[in-house]
N, C-alpha and C positions, 0 to 999 in steps of 0.2 A: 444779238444772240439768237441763234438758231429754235424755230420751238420745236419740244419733241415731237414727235409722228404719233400719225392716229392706227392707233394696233385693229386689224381686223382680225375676228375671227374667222375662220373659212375660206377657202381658196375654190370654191366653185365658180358658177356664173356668179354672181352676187354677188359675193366679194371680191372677185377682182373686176365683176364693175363697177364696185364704188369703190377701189383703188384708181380706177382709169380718172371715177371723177372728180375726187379728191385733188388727183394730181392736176387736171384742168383747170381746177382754181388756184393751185398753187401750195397745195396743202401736200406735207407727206405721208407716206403710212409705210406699216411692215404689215406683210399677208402672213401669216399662221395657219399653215393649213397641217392637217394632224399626219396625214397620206405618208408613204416613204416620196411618194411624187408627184406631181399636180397632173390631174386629169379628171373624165367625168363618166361615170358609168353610165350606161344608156344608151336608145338608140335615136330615133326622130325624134324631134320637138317641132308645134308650130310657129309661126311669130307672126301674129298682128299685126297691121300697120303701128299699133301704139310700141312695136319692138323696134319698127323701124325708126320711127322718131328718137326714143333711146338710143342706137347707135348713131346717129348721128350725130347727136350732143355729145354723145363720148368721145368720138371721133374715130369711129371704126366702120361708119356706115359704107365705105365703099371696098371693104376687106369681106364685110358679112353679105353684102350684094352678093359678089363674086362667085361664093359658096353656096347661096338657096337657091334651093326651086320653087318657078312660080305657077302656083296651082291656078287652072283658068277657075277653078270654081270649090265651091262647101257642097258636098253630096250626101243628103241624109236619104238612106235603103229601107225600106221595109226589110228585115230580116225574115219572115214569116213566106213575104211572097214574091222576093227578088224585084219589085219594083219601085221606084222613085218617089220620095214623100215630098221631095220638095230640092233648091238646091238655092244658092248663094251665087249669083253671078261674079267675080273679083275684076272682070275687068275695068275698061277703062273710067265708068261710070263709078266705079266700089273705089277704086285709086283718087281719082277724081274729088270723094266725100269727104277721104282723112287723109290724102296727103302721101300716101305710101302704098303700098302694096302689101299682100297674106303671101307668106311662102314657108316654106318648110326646111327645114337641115339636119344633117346627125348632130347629136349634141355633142358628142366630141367634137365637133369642127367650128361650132359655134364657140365652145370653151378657147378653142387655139386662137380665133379672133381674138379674143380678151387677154390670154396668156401673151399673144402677140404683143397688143399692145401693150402690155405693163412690163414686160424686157425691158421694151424699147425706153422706157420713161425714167430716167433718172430720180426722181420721186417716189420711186415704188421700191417694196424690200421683200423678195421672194422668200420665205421657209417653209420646210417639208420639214415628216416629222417634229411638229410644233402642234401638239394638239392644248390648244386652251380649258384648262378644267375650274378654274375658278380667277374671281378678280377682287381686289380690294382697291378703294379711292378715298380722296381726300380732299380738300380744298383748290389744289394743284393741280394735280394728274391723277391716274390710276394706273395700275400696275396690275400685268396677265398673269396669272400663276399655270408654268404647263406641266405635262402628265411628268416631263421629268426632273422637276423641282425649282427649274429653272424663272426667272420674273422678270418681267420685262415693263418698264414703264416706259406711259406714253400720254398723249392730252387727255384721250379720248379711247375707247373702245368700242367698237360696233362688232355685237354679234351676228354675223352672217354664215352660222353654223349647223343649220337646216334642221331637219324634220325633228332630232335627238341633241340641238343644241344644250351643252352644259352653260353657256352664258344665259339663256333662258330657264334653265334649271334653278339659276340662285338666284335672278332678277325675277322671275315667277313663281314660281317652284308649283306650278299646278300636274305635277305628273307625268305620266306616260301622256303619247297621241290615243285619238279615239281612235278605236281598229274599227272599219266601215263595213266587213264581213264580205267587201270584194275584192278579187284577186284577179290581178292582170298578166296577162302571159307575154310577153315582147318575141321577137325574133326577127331579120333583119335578112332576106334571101337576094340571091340575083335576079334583076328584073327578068330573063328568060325562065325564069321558073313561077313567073306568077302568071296565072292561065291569059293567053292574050286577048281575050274579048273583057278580061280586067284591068287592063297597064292604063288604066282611066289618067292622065292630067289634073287628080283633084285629091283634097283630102275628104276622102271618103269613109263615112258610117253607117254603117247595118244596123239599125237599132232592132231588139227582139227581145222578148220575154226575159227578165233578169239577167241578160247579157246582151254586149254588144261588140261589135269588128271595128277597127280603124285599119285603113291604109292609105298608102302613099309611096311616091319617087322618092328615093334621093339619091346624093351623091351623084349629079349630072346624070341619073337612070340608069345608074351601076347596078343598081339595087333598089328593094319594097320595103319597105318597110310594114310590119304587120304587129298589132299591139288589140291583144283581145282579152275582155273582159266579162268573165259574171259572179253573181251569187253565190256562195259557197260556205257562207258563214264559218267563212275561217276565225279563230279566236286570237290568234296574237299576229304582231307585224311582222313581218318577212322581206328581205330584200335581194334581190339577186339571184336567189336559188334556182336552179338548174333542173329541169324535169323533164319529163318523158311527154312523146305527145299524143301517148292515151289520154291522161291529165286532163289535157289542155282542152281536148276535143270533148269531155264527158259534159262539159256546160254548154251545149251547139249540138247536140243530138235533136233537136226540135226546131232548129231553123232549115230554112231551105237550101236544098243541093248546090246549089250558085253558090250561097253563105259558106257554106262545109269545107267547098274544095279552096277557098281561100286557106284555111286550116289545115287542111293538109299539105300545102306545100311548106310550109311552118319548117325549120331544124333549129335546133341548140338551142329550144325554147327557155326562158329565165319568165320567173314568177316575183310576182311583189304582189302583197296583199296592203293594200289602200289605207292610209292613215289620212287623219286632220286632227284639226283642233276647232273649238269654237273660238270667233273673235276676241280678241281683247284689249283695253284701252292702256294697259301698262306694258308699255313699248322700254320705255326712259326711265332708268333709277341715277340720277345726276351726273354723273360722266360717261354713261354704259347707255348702250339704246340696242335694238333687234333690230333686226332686217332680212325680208325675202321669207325663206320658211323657218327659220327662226320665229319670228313676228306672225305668220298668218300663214301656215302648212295649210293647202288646201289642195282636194281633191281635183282631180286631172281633165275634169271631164268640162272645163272651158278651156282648158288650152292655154292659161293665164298665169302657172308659176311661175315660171322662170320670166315672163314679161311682168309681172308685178315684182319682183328682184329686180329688173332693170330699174323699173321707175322710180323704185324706194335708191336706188345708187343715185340716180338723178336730183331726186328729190334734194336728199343731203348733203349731196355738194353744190347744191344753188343755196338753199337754208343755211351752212356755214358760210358760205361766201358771202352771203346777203347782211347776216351777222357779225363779221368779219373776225370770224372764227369767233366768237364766244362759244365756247363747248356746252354752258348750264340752260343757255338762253337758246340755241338754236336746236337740240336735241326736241326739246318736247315740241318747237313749231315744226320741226323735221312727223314728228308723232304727228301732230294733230292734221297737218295736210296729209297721210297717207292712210289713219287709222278709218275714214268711213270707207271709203274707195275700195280698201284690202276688207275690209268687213262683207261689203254688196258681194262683191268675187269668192269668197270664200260660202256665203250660203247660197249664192245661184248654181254653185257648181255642185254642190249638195241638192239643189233641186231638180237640177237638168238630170242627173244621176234619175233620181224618181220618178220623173216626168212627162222626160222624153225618150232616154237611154232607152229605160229598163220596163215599161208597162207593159198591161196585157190586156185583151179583151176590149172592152169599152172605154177604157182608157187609153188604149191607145187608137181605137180609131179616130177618139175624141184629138188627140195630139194630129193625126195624121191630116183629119181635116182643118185644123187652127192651122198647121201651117203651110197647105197644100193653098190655101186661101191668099196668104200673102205674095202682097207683088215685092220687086225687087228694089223699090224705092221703100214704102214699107220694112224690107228687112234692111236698110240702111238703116234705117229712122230709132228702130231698131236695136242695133248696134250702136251707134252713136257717141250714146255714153262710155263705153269701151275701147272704144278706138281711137276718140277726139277729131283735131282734126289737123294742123301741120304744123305742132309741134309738142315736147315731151308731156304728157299729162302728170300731173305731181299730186292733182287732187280728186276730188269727188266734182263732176261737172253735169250739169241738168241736158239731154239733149236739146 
């Protein structure tokens, strides 16, 4: 007898990578995703080597190649004075440490890897408009109850339902996200429109007084990507919203002329004001478990959400397989190898926001010289625990 499929919630990167891995061990599932149609708003994201190792066990790692770019280096800017605080060399020696490579992609095209693969896999069960709003379980299975009254049962459910997951809502029930009071601007130009003594090979940050710049290539140097942040003590969450680029430019009136003109070649700028949550160790309510930002919404400013979504997909299709499938007994060891590792990520990325991002004054020359200081073995050493070193990390590891 066939057993039933494991229901996920959410059809972003997340869950349809633990659709991919699911089905690599042999396991089925149906994706629920709430959308009229699967796809991922956004524009660049980065990926870690620890992203790279992910795809590869999924088995998408030469689909997601394909598509990145590989930045020669991490460039952190003074904002203040247009020059160089420090940088990350990624070459052959940074490849060399963990196994993989740092590079960059639109997150739509990173999502089309995964969408790819889970077509293709007889295993997997696509639906749109299937938004999951609550679940009930029992000794057996559980069953998804969605917005339009319809129930679905199945072994298992993983919520991988992000920042506003309802499967975290009754598995937790701790509320709203914390609102961070920063607000980030996106927008996405042709690489001929970003000033050419900028078209830098790196992902590159400006950090400055309560705000700071990111950019980057992508799409083969089609296009910049540009994603700028500061202070603004905005009060509620916001996502997507579309605004002018007066806006955008009134938190960057104090950095330097070089900083500015990045900002101005800026259009169709979109706003998201910054949520998280604090850690938590209730993942698992007996057939139900979280995952990606469901489980541990954290702030953007390592670069690690959507790579800690991968490795939580990873995780739990080695944990059910290891188990061979027991649903009660491999959920919480799925929880307990992910819950320190996503804890550490989730407040360093709250600290780097403080730290490094956004100081001023003595505080940041303080930053400037800690890390003008370090050599390039050093910022391996470093990194370590984050990266690993050639093959998927599932857990908390000592460098």
């Amino acid at each position: 007898m066939t057993s039933p499929p494991i229901l996920i919630a959410g059809g972003g990167i997340g869950g349809l990578a633990t659709a991919l891995g699911l089905a690599r061990q042999g396991f089925s599932s149906i994706v629920l995703e709430k959308a009229p149609a699967m796809g991922e708003v956004g524009a660049g994201i980065q990926l870690g080597p620890n992203a790279f190792h992910a795809f590869d066990w999924l088995g998408v790692g030469d689909t997601a190649r394909a598509m990145a770019i590989y930045v020669d280096r991490l460039r952190l800017m003074d904002a203040l004075t247009a020059e160089e605080i420090c940088h990350i060399d990624l070459g052959p020696d940074f490849r060399a440490r963990f196994g993989n490579p740092y590079a960059v992609i639109h997150r739509g095209d990173l999502h089309g890897v995964f969408l790819q693969g889970c077509r293709a896999s007889d295993l997997i069960t696509l639906r749109t408009s299937a938004e999951v709003v609550a679940y009930e379980q029992d000794s057996t299975g559980v069953t998804a109850i969605l917005a339009t009254g319809e129930r679905l049962r199945g072994r298992a459910l993983i919520g991988a339902d992000g920042l506003w997951s309802k499967v975290r809502r009754q598995l937790v029930g701790d509320g709203a996200p914390r609102v961070s009071g920063h607000t980030t601007y996106r927008s996405v130009i042709p690489t001929e429109q970003m000033p050419e003594e900028l078209r830098w090979n790196a992902a590159t940050l400006w950090a400055g007084p309560k705000c700071h710049i990111v950019h980057y290539p992508l799409q083969g140097w089609k296009t910049f990507n540009l994603v700028v942040t500061y202070h603004n003590d905005a009060p509620e969450p916001v996502a997507g919203k579309p605004v002018e680029a007066e806006e955008v430019f009134r938190g960057f009136t104090h950095v330097h002329p070089m900083a500015q003109q990045i900002i101005r070649q800026g259009r169709d700028w979109k706003l998201w004001v910054l949520c998280d949550r604090d850690p938590i160790e209730r993942w698992v309510d007996g057939r139900v478990a979280l995952l990606g930002d469901a489980a541990h919404p954290m702030m953007q400013y390592m670069a690690q959400g959507a790579c800690m979504a991968m490795e939580d997909a990873v995780c739990l299709a080695q944990t059910l397989a290891a188990h061979q499938g027991e649903i009660e007994a491999a959920l919480p060891a799925y929880r307990d190898a992910r819950a320190l590792r996503t804890a550490r990520v989730q407040l360093q990325s709250r600290a780097i926001g403080d730290h490094v991002y956004h100081p001023a004054g003595a505080h940041a020359a303080l930053r400037n010289s800690i890390m003008a200081a370090k050599s390039q073995a050093e910022w391996r050493d470093t990194l370590a625990w984050l990266y690993g070193g050639t093959g998927p990390i599932t857990q908390d590891k000592a460098a």
